[in-house]
N, C-alpha and C positions, 0 to 999 in steps of 0.2 A: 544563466541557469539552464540548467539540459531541459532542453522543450518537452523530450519525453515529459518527467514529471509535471511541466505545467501542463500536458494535457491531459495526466491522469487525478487533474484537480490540486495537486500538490502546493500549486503555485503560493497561496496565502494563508496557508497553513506556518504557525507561527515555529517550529520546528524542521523548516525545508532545508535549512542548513545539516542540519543533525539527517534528516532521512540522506540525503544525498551523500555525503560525508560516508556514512553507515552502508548505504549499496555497493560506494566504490573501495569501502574494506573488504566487499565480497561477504558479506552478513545483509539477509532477508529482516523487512519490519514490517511494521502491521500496522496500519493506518485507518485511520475514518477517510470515505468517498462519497462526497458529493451524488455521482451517479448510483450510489448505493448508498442513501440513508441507512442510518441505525444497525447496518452490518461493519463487518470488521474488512479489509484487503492486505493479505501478505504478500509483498512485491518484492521477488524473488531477483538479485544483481546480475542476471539472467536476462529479465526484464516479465517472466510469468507470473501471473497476478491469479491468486485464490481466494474463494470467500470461504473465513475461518468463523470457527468459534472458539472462547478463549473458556475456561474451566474456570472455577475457584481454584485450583491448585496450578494454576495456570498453561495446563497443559491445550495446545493446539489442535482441532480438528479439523483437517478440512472438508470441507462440505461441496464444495466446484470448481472450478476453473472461471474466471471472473476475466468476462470478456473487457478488450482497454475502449474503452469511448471518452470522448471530449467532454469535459462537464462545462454547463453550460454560463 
């Protein structure tokens, strides 16, 4: 598995196949992170990671630039 994602928590998350699979189509997903409870991370096939918010109509905003730390 690319280490990257296991250090941005990714690791046992039961869809790690599906996010991985999806960054190296060159398509960004939006994940839950560990090092950010209860927010959202859009992790760019790039490797730049944002903390979003998602709409009722589901439109995207971002809100920062979502520093990568090892979760623990």
């Amino acid at each position: 598995m690319d280490k990257s994602l296991q250090r941005r928590g990714l690791r046992g998350s039961p869809g790690r196949n599906a996010v991985k699979e999806h960054l190296a189509a060159g398509f960004p997903v939006c994940v839950g992170d560990r090092s950010h409870p209860g927010q959202i991370i859009k992790i760019h096939p790039d490797g730049r990671r944002e903390l979003v918010v998602v709409d009722d109509a589901g439109t995207i905003t971002v809100l920062s630039p979502a520093p990568v730390t090892d979760s623990p």
